[in-house]
C-alpha positions as CSV (number, residue, x, y, z in Angstrom):
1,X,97.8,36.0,11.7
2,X,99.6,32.9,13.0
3,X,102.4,33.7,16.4
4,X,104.9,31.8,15.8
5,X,107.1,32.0,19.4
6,X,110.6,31.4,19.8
7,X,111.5,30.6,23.4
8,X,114.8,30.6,24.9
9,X,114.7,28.3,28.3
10,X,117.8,29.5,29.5
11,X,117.4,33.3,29.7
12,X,116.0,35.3,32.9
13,X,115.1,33.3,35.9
14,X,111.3,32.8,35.5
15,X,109.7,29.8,34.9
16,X,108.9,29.4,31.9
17,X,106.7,25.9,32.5
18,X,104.1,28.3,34.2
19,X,104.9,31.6,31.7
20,X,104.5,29.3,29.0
21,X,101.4,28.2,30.3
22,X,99.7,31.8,30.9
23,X,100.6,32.9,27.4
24,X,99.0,29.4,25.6
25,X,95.4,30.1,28.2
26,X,95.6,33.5,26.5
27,X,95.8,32.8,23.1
28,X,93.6,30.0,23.7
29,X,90.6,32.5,25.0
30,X,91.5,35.2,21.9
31,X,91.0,32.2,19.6
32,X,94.1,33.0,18.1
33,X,96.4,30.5,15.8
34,X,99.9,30.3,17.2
35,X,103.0,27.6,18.0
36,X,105.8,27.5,20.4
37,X,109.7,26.2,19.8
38,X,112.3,25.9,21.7
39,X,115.7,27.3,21.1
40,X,118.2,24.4,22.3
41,X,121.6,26.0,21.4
42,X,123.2,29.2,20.2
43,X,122.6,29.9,16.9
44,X,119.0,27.9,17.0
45,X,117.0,30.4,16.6
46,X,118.7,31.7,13.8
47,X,117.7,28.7,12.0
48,X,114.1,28.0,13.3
49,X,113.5,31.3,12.3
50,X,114.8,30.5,9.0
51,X,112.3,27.5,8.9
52,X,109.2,29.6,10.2
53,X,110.0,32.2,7.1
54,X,109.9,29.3,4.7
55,X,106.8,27.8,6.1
56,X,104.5,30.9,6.4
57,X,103.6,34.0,6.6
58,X,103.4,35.0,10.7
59,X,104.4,37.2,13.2
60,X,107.7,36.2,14.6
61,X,108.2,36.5,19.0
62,X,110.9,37.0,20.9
63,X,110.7,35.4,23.8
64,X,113.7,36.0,25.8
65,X,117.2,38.9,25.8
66,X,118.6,40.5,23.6
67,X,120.4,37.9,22.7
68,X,116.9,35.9,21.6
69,X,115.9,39.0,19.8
70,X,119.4,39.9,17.6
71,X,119.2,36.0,16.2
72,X,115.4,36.3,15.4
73,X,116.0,39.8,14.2
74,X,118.7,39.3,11.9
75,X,116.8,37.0,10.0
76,X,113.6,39.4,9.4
77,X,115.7,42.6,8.1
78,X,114.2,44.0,5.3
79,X,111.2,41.7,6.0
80,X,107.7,43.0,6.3
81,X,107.2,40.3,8.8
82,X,106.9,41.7,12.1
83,X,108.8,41.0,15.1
84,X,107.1,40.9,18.9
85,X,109.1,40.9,22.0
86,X,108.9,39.3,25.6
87,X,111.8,40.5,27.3
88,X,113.8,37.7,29.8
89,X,117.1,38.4,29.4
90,X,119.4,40.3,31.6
91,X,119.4,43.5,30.4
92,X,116.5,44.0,27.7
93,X,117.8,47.1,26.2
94,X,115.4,46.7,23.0
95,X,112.4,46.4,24.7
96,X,113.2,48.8,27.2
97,X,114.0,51.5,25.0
98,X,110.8,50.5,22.6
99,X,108.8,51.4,26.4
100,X,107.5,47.7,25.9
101,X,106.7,46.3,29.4
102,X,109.1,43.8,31.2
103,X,106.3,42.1,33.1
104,X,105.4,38.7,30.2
105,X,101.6,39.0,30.2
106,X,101.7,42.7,29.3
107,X,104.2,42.2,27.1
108,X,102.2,39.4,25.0
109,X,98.9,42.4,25.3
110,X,101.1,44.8,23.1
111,X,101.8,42.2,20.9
112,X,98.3,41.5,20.2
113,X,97.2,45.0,20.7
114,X,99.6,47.2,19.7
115,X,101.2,48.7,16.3
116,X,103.9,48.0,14.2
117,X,106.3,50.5,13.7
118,X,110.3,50.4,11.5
119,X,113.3,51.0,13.2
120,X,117.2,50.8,12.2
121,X,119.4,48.4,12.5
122,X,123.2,48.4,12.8
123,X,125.9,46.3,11.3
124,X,129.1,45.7,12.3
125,X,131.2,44.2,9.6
126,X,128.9,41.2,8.8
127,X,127.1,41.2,12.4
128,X,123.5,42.6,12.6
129,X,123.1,44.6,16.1
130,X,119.4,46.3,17.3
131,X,120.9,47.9,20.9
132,X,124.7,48.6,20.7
133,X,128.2,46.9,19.8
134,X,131.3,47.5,21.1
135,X,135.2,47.6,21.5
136,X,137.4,47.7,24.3
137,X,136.3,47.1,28.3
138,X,132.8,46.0,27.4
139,X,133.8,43.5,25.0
140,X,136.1,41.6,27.5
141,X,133.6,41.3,30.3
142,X,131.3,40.3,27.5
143,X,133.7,37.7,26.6
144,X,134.4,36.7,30.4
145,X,130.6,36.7,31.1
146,X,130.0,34.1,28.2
147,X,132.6,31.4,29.9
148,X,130.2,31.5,32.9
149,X,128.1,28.7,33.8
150,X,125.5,31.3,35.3
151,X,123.6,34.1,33.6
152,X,122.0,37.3,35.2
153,X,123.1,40.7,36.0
154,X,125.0,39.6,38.9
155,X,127.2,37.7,37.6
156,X,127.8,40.1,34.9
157,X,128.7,43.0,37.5
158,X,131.1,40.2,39.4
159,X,132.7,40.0,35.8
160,X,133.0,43.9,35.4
161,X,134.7,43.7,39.0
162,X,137.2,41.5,38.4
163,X,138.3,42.5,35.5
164,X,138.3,46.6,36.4
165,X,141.5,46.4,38.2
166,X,143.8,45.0,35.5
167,X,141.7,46.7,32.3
168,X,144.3,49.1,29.8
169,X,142.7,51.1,27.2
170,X,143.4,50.6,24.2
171,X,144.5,53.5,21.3
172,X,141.4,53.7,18.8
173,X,141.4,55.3,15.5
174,X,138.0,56.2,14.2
175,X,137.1,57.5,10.8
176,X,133.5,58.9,9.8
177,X,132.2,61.8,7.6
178,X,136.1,62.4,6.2
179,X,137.2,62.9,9.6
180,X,139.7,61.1,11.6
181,X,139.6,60.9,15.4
182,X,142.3,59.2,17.5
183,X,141.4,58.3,20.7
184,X,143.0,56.1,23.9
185,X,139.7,54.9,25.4
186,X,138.4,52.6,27.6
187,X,135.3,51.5,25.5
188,X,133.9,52.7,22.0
189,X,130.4,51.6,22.0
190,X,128.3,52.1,18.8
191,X,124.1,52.6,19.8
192,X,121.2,52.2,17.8
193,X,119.3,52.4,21.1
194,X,120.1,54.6,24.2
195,X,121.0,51.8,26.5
196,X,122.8,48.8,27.3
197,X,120.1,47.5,29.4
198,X,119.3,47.7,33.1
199,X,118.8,51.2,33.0
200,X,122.6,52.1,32.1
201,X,122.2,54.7,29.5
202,X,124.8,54.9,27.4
203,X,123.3,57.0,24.3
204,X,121.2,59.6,25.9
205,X,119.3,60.7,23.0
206,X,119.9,57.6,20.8
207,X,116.7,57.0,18.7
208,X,115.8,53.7,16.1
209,X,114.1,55.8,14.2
210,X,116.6,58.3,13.0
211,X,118.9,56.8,10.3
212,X,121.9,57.5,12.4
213,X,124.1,55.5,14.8
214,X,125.7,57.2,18.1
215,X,129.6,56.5,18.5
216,X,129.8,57.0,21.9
217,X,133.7,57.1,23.4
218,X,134.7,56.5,27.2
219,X,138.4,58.0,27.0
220,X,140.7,56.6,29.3
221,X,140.8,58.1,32.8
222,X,142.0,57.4,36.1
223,X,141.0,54.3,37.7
224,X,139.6,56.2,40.7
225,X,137.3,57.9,39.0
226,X,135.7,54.2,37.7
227,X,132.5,54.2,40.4
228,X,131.6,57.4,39.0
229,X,131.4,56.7,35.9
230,X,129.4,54.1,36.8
231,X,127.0,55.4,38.9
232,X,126.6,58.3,35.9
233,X,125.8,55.7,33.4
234,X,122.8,54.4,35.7
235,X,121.7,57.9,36.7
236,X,121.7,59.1,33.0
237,X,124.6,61.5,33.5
238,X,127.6,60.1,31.6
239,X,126.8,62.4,29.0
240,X,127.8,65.4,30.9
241,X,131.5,63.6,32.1
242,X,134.8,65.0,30.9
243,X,135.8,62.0,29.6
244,X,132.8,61.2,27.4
245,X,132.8,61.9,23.6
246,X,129.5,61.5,21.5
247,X,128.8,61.9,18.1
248,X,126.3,60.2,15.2
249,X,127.0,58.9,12.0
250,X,125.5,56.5,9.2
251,X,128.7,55.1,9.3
252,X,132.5,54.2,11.0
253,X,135.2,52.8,10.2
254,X,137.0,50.9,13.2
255,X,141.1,50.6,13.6
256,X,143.2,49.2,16.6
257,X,146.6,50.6,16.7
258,X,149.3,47.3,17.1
259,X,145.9,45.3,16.3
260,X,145.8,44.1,12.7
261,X,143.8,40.7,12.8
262,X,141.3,40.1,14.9
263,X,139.6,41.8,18.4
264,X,136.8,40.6,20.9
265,X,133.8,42.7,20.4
266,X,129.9,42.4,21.6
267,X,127.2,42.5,19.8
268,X,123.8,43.2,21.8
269,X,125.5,42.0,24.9
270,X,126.9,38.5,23.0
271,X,130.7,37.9,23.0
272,X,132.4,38.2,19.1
273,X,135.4,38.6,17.5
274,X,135.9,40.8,14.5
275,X,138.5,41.9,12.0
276,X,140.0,44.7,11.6
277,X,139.7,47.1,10.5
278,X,136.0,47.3,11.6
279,X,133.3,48.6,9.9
280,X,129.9,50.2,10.9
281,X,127.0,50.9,9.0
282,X,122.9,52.1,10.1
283,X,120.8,50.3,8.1
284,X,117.4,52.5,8.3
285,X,113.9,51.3,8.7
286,X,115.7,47.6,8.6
287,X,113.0,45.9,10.7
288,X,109.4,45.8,11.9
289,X,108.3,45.4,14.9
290,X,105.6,45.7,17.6
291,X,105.0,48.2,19.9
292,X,103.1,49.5,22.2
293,X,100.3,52.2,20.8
294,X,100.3,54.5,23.6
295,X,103.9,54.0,25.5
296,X,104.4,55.1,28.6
């Protein structure tokens, strides 16, 4: 099998001259056949992917967030080409959730050791997501964290300070299974895996394995009430708040109330925009991928 890795230089704060160099000294001693390129601009790896596909058959790595991984991803749906991660980013919600380790080294071990399995994907109109997409507050910061010069989970928590204060929920109407839900909420986040990243659970018992997607409502509330809400999403413990609502589907249909066009939206953590109305389908067993044999 021939690695083919896709490395984003801009994501996480490690150095990847030395990384880089630990992963080539590895495959070097395994004897193994492999190539690295560099992703120079959004969208890049969409396309070198695209090339790599065309070129031969391989193992395709992430190396880099989830941002790295939705490009490469999208491209391998319904592919029985398999995708490996190294997890850089910011938030890593993928490889997090998949129990894959954030340290480089031993996440290049479960790519050459491990298994692969299939897991869902979503969609989101014409958008391919692996971890969540989204409506309402998340989407803004999203948008307001993509105007930044800097990257990193700091300066994503600076954005979701600022722009707490001023935030209005917005009045949702959500249509799955024959039923309609109206809702005024602060976010409607759609999971294929239980987190954001970080830690902040979002989808307690989201699985990538199950054919379904969790629609997973923060109704709107009073602003003092905010830090907790917070603090439950990091402690796994928004679930049990009265101003959560939960519920899976294979698929949703998204409107806006005085919204008719178009309306920012993220997409594994990247800033979109989408028409409306929205909708959201699970695509099942949509992509391989490695994983560790034994998580822990």
């Amino acid at each position: 099998m021939k690695y083919a890795f896709i490395i984003n230089p801009i994501s996480g704060s490690i150095d990847k001259k030395a990384l880089i160099s630990q992963i080539e000294a590895e495959l070097q001693r395994r004897k193994l056949d492999y190539q690295f390129y560099y992703s120079e601009y959004k969208g890049h790896s969409i396309e070198l992917t695209k090339q790599i596909m065309n070129a031969t058959t391989t193992a395709l790595i992430a190396v880099g967030g989830d941002g790295t991984v939705n490009e490469i991803g999208s491209q391998l749906i319904g592919s029985d080409t398999p995708l490996g991660l190294i997890p850089l980013g910011s938030g890593n919600g993928l490889a997090r959730h998949l129990k894959i380790p954030l340290q480089p080294i031993k996440a290049l071990e479960v790519i050459l050791e491990g298994t692969t399995t299939k897991i869902d994907a979503g969609k989101l109109n014409k958008k391919v997501f692996f971890v969540t997409c989204g409506l309402g507050f998340e989407a803004e910061v999203a948008h307001n964290f993509n105007r930044r010069n800097s990257r990193g989970i700091i300066g994503y928590l600076k954005e979701t300070i600022k722009l707490y204060p001023s935030y209005s929920s917005e009045h949702y109407k959500l249509k799955y299974d024959g039923i309609i839900k109206n809702r005024k909420a602060f976010s409607v986040t759609i999971a294929n895996a239980s987190e954001y990243g970080n830690n902040a659970i979002i989808a307690k018992d989201a699985s990538v394995q199950d054919g379904l997607l969790d629609v997973c409502v923060i109704k709107s509330y009073p602003k003092l009430f905010g830090p907790q809400l917070g603090l439950n999403l990091f402690l796994n413990n928004l679930h049990n708040s009265s101003y959560y609502r939960g519920k899976q589907v294979k698929s949703l249909v998204i409107e806006v109330k005085n919204v008719s066009d178009q309306i920012n939206a993220q997409v594994d953590g990247e800033a979109i925009k989408i028409s409306l109305p929205a909708k959201v389908d699970c695509l099942p067993a949509a992509l391989t991928i490695l994983v560790p044999k034994n998580p822990k």
